[in-house]
N, CA, C and O atoms as CSV, one atom per row, in Angstrom:
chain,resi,resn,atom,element,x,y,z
A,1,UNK,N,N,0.819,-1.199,0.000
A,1,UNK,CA,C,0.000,0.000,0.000
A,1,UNK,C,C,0.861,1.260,0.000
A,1,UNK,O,O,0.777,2.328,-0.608
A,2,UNK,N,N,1.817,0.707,0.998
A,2,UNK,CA,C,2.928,2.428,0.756
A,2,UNK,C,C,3.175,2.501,-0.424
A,2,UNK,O,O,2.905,3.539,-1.029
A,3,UNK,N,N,3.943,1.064,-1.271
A,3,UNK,CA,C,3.986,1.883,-2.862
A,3,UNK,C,C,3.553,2.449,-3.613
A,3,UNK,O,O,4.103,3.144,-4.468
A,4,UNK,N,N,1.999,2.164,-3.349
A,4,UNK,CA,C,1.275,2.656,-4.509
A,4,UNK,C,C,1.196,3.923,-4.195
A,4,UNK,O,O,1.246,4.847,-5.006
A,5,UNK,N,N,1.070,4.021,-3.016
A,5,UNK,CA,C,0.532,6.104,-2.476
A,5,UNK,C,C,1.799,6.628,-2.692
A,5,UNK,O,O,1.758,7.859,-2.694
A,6,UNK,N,N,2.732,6.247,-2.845
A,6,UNK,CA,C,4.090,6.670,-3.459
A,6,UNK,C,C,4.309,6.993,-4.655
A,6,UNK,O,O,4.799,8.079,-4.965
A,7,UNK,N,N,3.974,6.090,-5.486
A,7,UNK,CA,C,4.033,5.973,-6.651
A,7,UNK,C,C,2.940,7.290,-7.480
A,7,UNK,O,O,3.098,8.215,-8.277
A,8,UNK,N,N,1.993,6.760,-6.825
A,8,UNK,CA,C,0.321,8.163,-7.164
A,8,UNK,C,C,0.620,9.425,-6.841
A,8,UNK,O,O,0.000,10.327,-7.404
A,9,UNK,N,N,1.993,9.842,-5.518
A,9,UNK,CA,C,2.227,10.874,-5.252
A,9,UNK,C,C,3.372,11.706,-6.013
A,9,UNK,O,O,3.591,12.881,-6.308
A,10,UNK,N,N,4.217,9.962,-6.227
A,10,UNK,CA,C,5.523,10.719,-7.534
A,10,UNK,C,C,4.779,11.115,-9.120
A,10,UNK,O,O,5.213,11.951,-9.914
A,11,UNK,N,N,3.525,10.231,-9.294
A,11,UNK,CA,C,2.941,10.512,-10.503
A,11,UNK,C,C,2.460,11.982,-10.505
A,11,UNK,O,O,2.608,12.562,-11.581
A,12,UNK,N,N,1.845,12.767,-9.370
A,12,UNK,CA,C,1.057,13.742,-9.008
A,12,UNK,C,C,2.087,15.102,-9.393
A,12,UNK,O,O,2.101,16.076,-10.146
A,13,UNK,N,N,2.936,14.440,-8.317
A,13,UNK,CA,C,4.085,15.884,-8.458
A,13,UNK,C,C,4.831,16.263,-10.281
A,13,UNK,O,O,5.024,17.331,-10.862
A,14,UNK,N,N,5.035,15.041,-10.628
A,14,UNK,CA,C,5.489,14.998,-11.825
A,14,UNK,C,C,4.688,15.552,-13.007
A,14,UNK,O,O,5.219,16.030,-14.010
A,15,UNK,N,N,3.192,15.437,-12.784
A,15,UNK,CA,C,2.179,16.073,-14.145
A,15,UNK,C,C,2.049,17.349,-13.109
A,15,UNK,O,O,2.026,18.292,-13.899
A,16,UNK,N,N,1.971,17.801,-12.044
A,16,UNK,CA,C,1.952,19.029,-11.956
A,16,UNK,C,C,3.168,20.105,-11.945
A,16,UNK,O,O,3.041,21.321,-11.804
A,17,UNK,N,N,4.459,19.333,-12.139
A,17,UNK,CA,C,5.381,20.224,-12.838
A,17,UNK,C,C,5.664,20.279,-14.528
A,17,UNK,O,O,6.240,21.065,-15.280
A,18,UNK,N,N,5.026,19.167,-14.662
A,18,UNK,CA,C,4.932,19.582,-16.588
A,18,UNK,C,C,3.815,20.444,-16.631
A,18,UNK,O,O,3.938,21.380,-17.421
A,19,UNK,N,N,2.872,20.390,-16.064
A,19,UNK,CA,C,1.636,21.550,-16.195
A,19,UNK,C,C,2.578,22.890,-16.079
A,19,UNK,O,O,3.017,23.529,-17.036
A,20,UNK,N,N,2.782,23.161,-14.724
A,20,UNK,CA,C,3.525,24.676,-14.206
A,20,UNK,C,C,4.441,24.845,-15.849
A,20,UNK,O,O,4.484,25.913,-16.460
A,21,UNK,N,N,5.190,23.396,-16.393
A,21,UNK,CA,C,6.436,24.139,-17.339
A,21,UNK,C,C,5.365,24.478,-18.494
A,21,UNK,O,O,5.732,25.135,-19.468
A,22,UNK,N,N,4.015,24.017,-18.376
A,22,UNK,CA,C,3.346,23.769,-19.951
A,22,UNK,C,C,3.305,25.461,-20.033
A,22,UNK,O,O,3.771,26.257,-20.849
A,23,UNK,N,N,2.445,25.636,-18.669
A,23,UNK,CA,C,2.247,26.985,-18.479
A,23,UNK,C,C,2.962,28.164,-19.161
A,23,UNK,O,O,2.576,28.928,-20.045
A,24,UNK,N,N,4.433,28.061,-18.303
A,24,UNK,CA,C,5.516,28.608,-18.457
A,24,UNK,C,C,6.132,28.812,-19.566
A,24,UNK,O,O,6.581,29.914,-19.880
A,25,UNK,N,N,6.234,27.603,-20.391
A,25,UNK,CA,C,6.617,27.705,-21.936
A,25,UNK,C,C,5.690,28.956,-23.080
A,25,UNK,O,O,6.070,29.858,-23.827
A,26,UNK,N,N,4.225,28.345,-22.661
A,26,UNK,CA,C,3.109,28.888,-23.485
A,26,UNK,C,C,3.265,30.274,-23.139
A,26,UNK,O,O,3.312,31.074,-24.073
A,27,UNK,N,N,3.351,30.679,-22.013
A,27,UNK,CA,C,3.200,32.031,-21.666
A,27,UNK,C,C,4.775,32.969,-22.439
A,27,UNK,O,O,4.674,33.993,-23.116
A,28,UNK,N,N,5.453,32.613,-22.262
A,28,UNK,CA,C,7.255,32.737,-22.455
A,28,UNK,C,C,6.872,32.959,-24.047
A,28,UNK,O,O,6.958,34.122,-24.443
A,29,UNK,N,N,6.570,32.223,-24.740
A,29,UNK,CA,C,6.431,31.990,-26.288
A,29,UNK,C,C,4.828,32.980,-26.917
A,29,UNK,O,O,4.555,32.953,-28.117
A,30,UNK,N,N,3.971,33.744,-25.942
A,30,UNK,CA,C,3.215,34.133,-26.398
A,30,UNK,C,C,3.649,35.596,-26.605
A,30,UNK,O,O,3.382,36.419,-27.480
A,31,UNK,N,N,4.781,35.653,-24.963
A,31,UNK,CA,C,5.113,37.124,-24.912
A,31,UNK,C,C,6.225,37.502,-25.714
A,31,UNK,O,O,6.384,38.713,-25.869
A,32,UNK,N,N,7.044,36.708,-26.268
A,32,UNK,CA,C,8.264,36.480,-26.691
A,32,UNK,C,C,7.522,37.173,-28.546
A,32,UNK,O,O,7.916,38.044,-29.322
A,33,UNK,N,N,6.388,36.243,-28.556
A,33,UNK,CA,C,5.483,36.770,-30.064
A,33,UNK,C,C,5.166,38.277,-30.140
A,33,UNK,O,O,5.399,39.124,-31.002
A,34,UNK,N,N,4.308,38.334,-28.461
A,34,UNK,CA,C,3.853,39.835,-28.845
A,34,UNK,C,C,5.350,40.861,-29.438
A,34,UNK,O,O,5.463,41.584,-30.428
A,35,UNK,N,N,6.314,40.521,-28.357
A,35,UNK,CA,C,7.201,41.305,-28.373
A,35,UNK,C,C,8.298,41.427,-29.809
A,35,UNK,O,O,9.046,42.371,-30.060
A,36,UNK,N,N,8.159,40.488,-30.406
A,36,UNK,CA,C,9.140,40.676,-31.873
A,36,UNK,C,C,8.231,41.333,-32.755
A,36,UNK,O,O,8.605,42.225,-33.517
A,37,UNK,N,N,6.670,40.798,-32.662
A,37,UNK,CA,C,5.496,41.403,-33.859
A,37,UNK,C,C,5.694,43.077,-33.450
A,37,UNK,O,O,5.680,43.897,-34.368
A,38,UNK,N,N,5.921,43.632,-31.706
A,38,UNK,CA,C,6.144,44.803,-31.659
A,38,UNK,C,C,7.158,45.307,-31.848
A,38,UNK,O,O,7.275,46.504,-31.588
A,39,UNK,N,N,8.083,44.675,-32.291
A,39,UNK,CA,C,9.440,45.783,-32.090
A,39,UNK,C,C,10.286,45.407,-32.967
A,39,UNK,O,O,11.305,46.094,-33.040
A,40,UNK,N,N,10.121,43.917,-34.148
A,40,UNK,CA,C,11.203,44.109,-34.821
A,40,UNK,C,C,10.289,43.408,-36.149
A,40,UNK,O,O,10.818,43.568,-37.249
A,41,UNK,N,N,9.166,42.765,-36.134
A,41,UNK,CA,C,8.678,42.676,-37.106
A,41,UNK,C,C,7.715,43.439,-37.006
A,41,UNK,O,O,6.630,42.946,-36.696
A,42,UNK,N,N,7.803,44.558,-37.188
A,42,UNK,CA,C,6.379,45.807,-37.013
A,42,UNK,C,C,5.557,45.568,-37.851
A,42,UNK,O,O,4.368,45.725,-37.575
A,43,UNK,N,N,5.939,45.138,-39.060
A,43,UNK,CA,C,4.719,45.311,-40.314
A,43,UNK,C,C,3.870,43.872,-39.972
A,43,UNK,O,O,2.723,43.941,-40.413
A,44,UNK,N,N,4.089,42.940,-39.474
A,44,UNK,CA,C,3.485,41.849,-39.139
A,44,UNK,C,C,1.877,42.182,-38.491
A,44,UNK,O,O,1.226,41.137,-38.482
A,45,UNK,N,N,1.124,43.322,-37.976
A,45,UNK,CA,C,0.167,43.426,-37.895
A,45,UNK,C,C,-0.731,44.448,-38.486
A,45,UNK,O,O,-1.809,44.908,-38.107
A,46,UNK,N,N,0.285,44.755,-39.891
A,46,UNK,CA,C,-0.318,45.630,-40.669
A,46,UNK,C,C,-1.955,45.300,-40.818
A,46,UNK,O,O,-2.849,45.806,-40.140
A,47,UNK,N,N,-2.094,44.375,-41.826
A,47,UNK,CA,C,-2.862,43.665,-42.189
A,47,UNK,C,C,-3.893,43.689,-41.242
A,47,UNK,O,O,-4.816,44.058,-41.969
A,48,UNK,N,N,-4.469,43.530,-39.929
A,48,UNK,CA,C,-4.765,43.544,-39.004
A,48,UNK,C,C,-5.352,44.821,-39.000
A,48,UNK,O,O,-6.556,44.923,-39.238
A,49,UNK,N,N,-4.473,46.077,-38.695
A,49,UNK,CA,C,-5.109,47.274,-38.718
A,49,UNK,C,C,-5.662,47.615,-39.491
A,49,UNK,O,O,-6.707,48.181,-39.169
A,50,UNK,N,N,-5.396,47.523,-40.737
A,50,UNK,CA,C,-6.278,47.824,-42.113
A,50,UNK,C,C,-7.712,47.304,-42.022
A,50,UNK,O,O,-8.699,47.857,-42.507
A,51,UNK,N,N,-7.688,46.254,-41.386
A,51,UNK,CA,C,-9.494,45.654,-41.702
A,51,UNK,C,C,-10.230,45.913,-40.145
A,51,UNK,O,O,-11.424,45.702,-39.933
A,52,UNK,N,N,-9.174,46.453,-39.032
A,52,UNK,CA,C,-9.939,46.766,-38.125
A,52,UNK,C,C,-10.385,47.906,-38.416
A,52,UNK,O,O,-11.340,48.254,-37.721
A,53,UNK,N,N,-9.834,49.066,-39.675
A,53,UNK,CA,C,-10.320,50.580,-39.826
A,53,UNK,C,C,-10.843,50.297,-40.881
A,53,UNK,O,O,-11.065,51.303,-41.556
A,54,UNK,N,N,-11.155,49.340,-41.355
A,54,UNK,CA,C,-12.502,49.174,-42.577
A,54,UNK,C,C,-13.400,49.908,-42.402
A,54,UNK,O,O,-13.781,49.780,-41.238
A,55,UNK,N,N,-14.214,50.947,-43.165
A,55,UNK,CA,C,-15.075,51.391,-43.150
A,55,UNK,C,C,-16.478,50.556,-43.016
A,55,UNK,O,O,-16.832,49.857,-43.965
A,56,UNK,N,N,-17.438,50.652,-41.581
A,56,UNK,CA,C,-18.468,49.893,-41.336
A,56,UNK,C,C,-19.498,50.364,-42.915
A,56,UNK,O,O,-19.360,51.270,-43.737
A,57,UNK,N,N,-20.550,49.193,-42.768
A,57,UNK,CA,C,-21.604,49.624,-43.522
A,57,UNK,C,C,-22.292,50.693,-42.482
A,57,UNK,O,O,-22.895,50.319,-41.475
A,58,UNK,N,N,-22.142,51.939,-42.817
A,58,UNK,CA,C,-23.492,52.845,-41.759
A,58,UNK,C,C,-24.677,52.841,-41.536
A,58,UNK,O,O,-25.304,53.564,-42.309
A,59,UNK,N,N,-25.428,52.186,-40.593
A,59,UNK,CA,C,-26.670,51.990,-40.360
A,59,UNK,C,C,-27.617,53.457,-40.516
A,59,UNK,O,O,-27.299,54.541,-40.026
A,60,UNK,N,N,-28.649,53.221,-41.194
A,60,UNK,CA,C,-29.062,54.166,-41.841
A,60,UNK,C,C,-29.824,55.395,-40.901
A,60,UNK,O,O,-30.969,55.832,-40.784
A,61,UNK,N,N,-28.785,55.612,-40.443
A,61,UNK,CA,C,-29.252,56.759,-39.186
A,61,UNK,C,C,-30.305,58.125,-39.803
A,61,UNK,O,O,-31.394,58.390,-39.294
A,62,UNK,N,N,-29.771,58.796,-40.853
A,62,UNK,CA,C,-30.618,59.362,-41.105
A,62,UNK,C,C,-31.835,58.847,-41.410
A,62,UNK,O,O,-32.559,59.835,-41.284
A,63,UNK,N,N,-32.404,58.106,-41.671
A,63,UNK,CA,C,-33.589,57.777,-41.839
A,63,UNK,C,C,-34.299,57.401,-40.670
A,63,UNK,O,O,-35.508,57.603,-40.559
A,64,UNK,N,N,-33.375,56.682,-39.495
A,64,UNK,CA,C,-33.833,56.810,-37.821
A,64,UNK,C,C,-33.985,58.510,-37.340
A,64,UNK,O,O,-34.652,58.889,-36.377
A,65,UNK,N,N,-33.186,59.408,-38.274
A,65,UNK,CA,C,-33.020,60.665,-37.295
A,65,UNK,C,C,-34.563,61.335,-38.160
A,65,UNK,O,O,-35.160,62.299,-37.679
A,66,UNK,N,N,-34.946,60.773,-39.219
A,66,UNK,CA,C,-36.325,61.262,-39.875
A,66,UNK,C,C,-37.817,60.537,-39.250
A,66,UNK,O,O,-39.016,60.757,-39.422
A,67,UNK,N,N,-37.167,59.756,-38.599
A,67,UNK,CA,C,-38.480,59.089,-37.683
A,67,UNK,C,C,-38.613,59.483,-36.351
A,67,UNK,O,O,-39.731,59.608,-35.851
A,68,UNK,N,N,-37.530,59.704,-35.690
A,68,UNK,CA,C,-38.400,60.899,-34.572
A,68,UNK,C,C,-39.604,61.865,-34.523
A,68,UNK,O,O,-40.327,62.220,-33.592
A,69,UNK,N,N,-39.576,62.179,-35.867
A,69,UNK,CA,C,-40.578,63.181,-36.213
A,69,UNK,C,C,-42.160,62.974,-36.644
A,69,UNK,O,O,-43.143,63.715,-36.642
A,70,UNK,N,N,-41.862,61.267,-37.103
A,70,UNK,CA,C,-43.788,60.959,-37.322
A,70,UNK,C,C,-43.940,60.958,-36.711
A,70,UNK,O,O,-43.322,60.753,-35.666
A,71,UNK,N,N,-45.625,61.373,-37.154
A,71,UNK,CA,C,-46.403,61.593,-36.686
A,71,UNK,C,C,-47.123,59.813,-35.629
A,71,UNK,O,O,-47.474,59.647,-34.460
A,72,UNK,N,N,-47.040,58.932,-36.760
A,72,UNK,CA,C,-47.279,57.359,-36.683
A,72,UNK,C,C,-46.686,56.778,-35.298
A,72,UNK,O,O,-47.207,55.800,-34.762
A,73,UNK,N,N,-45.546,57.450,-34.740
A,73,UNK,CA,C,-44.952,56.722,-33.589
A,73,UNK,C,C,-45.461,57.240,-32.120
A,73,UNK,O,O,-45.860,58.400,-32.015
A,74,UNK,N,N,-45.450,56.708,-31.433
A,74,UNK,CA,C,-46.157,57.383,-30.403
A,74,UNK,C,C,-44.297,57.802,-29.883
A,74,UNK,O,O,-43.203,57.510,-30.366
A,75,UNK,N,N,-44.786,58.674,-28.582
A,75,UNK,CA,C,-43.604,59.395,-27.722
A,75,UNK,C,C,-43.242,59.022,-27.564
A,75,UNK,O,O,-42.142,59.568,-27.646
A,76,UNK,N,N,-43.052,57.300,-26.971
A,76,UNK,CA,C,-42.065,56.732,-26.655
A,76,UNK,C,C,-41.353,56.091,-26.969
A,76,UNK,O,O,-40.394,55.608,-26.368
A,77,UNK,N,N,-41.902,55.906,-28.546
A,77,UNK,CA,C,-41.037,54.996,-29.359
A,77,UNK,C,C,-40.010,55.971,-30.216
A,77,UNK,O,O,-38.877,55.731,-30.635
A,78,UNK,N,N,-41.007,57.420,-30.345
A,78,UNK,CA,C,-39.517,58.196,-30.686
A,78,UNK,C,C,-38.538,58.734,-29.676
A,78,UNK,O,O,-37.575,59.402,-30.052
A,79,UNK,N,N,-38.765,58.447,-28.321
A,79,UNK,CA,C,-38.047,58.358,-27.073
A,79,UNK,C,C,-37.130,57.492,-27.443
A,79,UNK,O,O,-35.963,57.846,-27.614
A,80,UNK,N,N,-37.501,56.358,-27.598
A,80,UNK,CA,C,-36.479,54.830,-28.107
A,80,UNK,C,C,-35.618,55.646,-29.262
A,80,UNK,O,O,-34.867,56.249,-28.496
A,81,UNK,N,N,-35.352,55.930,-30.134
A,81,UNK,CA,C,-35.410,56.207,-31.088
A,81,UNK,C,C,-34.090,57.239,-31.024
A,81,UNK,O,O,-33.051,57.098,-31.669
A,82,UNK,N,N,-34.441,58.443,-29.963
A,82,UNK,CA,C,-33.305,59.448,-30.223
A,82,UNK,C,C,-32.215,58.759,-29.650
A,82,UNK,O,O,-31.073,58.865,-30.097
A,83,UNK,N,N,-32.602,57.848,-28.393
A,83,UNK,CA,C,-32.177,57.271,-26.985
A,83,UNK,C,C,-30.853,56.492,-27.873
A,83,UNK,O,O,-29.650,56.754,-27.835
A,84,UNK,N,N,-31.551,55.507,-28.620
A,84,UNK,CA,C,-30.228,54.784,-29.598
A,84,UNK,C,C,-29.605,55.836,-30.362
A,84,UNK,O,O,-28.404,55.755,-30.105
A,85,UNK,N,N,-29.786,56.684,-31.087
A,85,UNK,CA,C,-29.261,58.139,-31.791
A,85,UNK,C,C,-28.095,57.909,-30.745
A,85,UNK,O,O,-27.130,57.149,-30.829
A,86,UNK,N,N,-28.424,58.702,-29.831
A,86,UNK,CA,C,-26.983,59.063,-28.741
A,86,UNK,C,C,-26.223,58.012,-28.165
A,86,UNK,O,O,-25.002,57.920,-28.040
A,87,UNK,N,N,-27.488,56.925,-27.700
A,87,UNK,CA,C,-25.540,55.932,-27.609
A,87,UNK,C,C,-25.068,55.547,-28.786
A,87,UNK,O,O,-23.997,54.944,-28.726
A,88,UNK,N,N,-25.675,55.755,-30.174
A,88,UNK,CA,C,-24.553,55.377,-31.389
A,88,UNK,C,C,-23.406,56.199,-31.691
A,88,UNK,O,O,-22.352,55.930,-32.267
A,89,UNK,N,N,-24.099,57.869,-30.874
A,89,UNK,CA,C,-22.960,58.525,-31.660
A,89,UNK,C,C,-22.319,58.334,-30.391
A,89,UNK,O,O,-21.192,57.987,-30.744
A,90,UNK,N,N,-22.323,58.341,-29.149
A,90,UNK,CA,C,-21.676,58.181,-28.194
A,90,UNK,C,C,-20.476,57.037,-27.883
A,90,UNK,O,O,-19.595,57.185,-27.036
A,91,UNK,N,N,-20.687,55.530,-29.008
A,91,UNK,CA,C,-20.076,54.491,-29.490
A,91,UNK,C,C,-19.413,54.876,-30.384
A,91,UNK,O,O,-18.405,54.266,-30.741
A,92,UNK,N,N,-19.831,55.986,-30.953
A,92,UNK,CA,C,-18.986,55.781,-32.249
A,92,UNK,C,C,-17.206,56.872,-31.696
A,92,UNK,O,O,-16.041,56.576,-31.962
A,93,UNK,N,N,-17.704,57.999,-30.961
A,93,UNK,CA,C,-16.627,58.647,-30.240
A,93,UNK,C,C,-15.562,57.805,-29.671
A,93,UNK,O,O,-14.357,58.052,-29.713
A,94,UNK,N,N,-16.115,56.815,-29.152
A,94,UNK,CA,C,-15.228,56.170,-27.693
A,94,UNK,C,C,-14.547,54.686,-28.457
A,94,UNK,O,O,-13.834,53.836,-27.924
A,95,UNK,N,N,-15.120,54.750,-30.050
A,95,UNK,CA,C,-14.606,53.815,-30.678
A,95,UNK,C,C,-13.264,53.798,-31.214
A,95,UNK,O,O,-12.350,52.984,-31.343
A,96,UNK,N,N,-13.622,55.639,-31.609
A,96,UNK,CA,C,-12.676,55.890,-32.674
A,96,UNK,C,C,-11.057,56.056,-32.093
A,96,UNK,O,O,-10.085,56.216,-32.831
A,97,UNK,N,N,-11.015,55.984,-30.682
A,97,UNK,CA,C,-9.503,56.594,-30.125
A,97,UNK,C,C,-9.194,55.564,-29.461
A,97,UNK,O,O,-8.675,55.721,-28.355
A,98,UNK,N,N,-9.517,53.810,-30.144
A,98,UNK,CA,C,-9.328,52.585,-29.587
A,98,UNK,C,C,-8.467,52.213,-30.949
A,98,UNK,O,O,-8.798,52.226,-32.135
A,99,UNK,N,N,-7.245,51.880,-30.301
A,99,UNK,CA,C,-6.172,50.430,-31.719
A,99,UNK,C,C,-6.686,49.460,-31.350
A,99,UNK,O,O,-6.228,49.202,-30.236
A,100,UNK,N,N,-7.677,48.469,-31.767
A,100,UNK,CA,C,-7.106,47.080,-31.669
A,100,UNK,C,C,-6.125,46.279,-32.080
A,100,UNK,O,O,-6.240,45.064,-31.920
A,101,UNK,N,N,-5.154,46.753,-32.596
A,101,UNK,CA,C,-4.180,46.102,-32.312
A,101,UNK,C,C,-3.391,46.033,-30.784
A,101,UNK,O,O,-3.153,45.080,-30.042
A,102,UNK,N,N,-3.140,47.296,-30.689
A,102,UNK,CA,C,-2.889,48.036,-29.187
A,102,UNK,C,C,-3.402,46.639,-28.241
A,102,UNK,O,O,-2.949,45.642,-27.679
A,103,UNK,N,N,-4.943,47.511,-28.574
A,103,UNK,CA,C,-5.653,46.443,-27.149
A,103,UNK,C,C,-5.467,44.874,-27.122
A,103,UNK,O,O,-5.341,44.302,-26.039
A,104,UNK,N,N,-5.448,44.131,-28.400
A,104,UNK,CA,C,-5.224,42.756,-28.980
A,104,UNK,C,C,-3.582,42.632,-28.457
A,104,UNK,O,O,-3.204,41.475,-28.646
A,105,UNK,N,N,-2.621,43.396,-27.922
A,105,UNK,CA,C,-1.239,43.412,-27.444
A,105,UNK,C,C,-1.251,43.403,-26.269
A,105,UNK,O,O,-0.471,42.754,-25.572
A,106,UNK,N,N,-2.281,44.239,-25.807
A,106,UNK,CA,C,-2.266,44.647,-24.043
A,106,UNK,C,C,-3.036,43.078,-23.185
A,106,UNK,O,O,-2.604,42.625,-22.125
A,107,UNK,N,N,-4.215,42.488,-23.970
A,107,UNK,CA,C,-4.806,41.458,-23.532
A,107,UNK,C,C,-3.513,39.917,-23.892
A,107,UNK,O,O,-3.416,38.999,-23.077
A,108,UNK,N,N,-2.831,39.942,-24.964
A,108,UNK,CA,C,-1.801,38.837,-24.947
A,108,UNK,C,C,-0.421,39.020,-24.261
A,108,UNK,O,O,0.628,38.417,-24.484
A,109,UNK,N,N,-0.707,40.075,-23.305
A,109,UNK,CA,C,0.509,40.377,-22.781
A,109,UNK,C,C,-0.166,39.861,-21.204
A,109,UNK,O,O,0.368,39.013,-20.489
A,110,UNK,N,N,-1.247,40.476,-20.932
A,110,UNK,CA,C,-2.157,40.108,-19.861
A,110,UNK,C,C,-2.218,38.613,-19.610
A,110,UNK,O,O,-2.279,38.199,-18.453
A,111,UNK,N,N,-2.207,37.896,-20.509
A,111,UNK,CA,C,-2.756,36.234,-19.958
A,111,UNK,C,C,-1.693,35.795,-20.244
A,111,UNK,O,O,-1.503,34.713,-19.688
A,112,UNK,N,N,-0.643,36.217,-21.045
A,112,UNK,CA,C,0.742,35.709,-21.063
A,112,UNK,C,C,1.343,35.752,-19.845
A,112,UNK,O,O,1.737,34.713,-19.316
A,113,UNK,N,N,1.464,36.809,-19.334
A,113,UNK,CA,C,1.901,37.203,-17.859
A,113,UNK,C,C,0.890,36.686,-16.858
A,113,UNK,O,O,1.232,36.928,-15.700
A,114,UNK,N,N,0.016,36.196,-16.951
A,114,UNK,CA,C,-0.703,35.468,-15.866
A,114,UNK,C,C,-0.423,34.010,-15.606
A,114,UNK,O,O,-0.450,33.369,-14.554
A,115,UNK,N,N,-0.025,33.499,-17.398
A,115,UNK,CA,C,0.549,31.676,-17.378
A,115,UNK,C,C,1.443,32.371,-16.678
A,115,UNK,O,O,1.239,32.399,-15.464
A,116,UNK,N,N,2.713,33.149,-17.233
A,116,UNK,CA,C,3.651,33.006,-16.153
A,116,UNK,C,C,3.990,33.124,-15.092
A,116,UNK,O,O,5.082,32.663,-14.760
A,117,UNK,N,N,3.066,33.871,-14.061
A,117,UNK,CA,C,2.755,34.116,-12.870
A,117,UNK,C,C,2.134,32.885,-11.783
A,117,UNK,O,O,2.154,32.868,-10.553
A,118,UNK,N,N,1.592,31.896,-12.749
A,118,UNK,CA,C,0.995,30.762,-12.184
A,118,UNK,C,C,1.960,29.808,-12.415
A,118,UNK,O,O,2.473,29.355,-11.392
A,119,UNK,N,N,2.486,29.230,-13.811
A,119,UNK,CA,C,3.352,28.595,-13.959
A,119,UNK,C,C,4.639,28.345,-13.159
A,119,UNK,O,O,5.068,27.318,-12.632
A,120,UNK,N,N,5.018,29.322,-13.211
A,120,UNK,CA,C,6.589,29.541,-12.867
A,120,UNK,C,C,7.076,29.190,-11.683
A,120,UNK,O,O,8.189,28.703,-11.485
A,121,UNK,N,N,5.514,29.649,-10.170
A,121,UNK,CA,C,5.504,28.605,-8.720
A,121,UNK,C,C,5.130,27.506,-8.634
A,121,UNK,O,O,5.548,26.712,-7.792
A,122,UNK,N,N,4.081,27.202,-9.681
A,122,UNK,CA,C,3.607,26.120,-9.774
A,122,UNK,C,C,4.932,24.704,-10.144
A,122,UNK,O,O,5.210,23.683,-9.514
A,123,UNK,N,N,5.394,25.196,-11.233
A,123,UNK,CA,C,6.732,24.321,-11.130
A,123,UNK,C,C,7.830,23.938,-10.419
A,123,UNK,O,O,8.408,22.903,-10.088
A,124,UNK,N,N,7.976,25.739,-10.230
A,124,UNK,CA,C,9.053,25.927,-9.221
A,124,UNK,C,C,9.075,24.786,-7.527
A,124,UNK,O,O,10.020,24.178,-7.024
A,125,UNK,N,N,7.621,24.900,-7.074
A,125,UNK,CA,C,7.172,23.857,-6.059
A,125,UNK,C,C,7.191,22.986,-5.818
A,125,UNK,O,O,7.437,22.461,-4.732
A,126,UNK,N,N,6.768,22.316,-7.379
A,126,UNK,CA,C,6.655,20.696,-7.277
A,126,UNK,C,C,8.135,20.135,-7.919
A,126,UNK,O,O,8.459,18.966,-7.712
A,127,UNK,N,N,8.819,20.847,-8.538
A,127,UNK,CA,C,10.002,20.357,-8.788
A,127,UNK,C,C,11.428,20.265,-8.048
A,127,UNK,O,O,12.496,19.696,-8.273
A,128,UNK,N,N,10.699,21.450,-6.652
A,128,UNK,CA,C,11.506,21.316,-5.569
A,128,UNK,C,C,11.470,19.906,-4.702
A,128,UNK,O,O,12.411,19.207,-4.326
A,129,UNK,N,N,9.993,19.736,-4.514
A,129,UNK,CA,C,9.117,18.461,-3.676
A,129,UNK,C,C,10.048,17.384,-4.643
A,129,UNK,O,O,11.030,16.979,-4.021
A,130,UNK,N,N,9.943,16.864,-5.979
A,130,UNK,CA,C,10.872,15.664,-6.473
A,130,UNK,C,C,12.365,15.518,-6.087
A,130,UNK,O,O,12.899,14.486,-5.681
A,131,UNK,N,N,13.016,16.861,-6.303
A,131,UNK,CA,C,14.255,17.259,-6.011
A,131,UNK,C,C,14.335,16.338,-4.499
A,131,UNK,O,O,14.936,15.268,-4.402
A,132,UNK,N,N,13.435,17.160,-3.138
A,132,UNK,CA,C,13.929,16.683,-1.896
A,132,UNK,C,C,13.497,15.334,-1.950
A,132,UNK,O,O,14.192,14.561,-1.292
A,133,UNK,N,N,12.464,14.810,-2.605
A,133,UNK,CA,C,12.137,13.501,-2.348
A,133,UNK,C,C,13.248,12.283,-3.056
A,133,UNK,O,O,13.252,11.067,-2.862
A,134,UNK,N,N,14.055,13.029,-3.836
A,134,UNK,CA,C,14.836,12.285,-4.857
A,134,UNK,C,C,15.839,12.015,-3.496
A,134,UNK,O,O,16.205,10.939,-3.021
A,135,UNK,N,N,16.068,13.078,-3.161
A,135,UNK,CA,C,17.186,13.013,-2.255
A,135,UNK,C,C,17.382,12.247,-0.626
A,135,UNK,O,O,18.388,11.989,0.035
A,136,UNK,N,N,15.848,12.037,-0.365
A,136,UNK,CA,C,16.137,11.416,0.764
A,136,UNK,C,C,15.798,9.753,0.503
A,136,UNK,O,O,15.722,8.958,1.440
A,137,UNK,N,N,15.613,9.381,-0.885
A,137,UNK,CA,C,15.345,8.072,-1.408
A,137,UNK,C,C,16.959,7.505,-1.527
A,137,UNK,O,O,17.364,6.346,-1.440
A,138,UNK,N,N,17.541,8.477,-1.706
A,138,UNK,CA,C,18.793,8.514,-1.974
A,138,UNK,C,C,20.021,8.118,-0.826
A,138,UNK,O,O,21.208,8.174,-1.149
């Protein structure tokens, strides 16, 4: 019985330091990406910006900004009506002074740095635990 809880415990420690390195690698290699696409292959997200500043199809606002005015709608539907008016143009302001690329850099830098923040103890721990256990088998 001791072997086996031995054995289940050397198995345990061992997939949870390839996890911590899986971590660690993935994260290392995501930031390692952001960081060459930013700084030495720049044109690498050209492409990218171009179709994020594609010109939308414009939803046909003037013809919403000509229906406030029938007569056919009651008040509150041309209430509805201006109500979307202003958060569109209000979306469209708070749109325009956003890169996604930028932000698409700031979020793969974010979870990159989070594998490695988890990873890196996570390994660091259990590869200590084999280390001492190696050693007093020893």
């Amino acid at each position: 019985m001791v072997d086996r809880r031995s054995w289940i415990r050397s198995l345990y420690l061992y997939l949870a330091a390839l996890f911590g390195l899986v971590l660690l690698s993935i994260g290392g290699v995501r930031l390692l990406d952001m960081g060459l696409r930013a700084w030495i292959f720049t044109e690498a997200d050209s492409e990218r910006r171009i179709y994020a500043f594609q010109p939308p199809m414009p939803p046909p606002t003037e013809r919403l900004e000509r229906l406030t005015g029938r007569e056919d709608l009651s008040e509150e539907e041309r209430a509805m009506v201006r109500q979307w008016l202003e958060e569109y143009r209000s979306w469209r302001e708070r749109s325009a002074g956003i890169d996604p690329v930028t932000a698409e850099r700031h979020r793969t830098a974010a979870s990159s740095l989070a594998m490695i923040l988890l990873g890196l103890p996570l390994y660091l721990y259990h590869w200590r635990l084999i280390r001492a256990e190696a050693r007093r088998e020893t």
